[in-house]
N, C-alpha and C positions, 0 to 999 in steps of 0.2 A: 705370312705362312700360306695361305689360301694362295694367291696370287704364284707362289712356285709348284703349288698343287696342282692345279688350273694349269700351269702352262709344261709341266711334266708328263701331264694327260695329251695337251699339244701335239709336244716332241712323239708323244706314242704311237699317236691315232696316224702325223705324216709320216712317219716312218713306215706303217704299216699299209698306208694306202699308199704311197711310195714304191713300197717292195711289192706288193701285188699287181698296181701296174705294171712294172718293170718283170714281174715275172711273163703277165695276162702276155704283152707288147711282144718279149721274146718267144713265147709258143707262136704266138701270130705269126711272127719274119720268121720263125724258121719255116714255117707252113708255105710261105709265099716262097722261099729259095725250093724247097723238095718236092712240095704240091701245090702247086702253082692255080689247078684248076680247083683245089677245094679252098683255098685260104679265104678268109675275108678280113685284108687289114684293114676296112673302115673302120669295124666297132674298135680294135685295136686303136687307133690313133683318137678316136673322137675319147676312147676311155682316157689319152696320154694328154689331151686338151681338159677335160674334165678336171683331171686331177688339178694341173696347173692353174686353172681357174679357179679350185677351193683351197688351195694353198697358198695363192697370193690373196688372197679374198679375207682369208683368215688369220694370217699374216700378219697384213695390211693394219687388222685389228689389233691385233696384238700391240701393236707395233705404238699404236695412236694413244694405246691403255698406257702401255709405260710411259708413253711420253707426257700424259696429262698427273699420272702419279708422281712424276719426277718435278715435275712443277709445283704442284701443290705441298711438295717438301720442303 
Protein backbone atom coordinates (compact mmCIF):
# COMPACT_ATOMS: atom_id res chain seq x y z
CA UNK A 1 0.00 0.00 0.00
CA UNK A 2 2.68 2.57 0.69
CA UNK A 3 4.60 1.77 -2.30
CA UNK A 4 1.42 2.81 -4.67
CA UNK A 5 1.14 5.90 -2.39
CA UNK A 6 4.66 6.84 -2.91
CA UNK A 7 4.60 6.26 -6.38
CA UNK A 8 1.01 8.18 -6.96
CA UNK A 9 2.67 11.23 -5.34
CA UNK A 10 5.55 10.35 -8.34
CA UNK A 11 3.04 10.37 -11.07
CA UNK A 12 1.97 13.98 -9.41
CA UNK A 13 4.81 15.95 -8.65
CA UNK A 14 6.23 14.88 -12.96
CA UNK A 15 3.23 15.73 -14.16
CA UNK A 16 3.26 18.85 -12.48
CA UNK A 17 6.69 19.89 -13.08
CA UNK A 18 6.17 18.54 -16.66
CA UNK A 19 3.44 20.95 -17.32
CA UNK A 20 5.12 23.94 -15.88
CA UNK A 21 7.99 23.48 -17.97
CA UNK A 22 6.15 23.00 -20.85
CA UNK A 23 4.17 25.90 -20.07
CA UNK A 24 7.52 28.30 -18.63
CA UNK A 25 9.34 26.82 -22.43
CA UNK A 26 6.15 27.99 -24.39
CA UNK A 27 5.88 31.74 -22.98
CA UNK A 28 9.78 31.75 -23.75
CA UNK A 29 9.41 30.60 -27.92
CA UNK A 30 6.70 32.66 -28.24
CA UNK A 31 8.82 35.59 -26.79
CA UNK A 32 11.76 34.78 -29.14
CA UNK A 33 9.33 34.37 -32.50
CA UNK A 34 7.34 38.25 -31.50
CA UNK A 35 10.13 39.80 -29.32
CA UNK A 36 13.02 38.63 -30.41
CA UNK A 37 15.09 41.57 -28.61
CA UNK A 38 13.50 40.87 -25.08
CA UNK A 39 13.35 36.96 -24.92
CA UNK A 40 15.82 34.89 -22.96
CA UNK A 41 15.39 31.29 -23.91
CA UNK A 42 18.52 30.29 -21.96
CA UNK A 43 16.78 30.05 -18.59
CA UNK A 44 13.89 28.31 -20.72
CA UNK A 45 15.91 25.47 -22.01
CA UNK A 46 18.32 25.00 -18.98
CA UNK A 47 14.71 24.73 -16.90
CA UNK A 48 13.70 21.86 -20.00
CA UNK A 49 17.30 20.08 -19.20
CA UNK A 50 16.70 20.37 -15.44
CA UNK A 51 13.50 18.73 -15.55
CA UNK A 52 14.73 15.85 -17.70
CA UNK A 53 17.54 15.43 -15.54
CA UNK A 54 15.18 14.90 -12.25
CA UNK A 55 12.87 12.66 -13.96
CA UNK A 56 15.20 10.26 -15.15
CA UNK A 57 17.12 10.58 -12.03
CA UNK A 58 13.98 9.70 -10.24
CA UNK A 59 12.84 7.33 -12.44
CA UNK A 60 15.73 5.57 -12.55
CA UNK A 61 14.92 4.98 -8.91
CA UNK A 62 11.90 3.96 -8.99
CA UNK A 63 12.68 1.80 -11.42
CA UNK A 64 15.64 -0.13 -9.37
CA UNK A 65 12.90 -0.24 -6.12
CA UNK A 66 10.39 -2.39 -8.08
CA UNK A 67 12.88 -4.25 -9.41
CA UNK A 68 14.77 -5.35 -6.04
CA UNK A 69 10.83 -5.83 -4.47
CA UNK A 70 10.03 -8.08 -7.27
CA UNK A 71 12.87 -10.14 -6.37
CA UNK A 72 12.64 -10.59 -2.93
CA UNK A 73 8.95 -12.09 -3.83
Amino acid sequence: MKNSVSSSRYVYIYNLLITVTAALFGYYFYHVIVHPDLSNIALSLILVVLTSVMVRKFSSDKIKTQQNNNQLQ
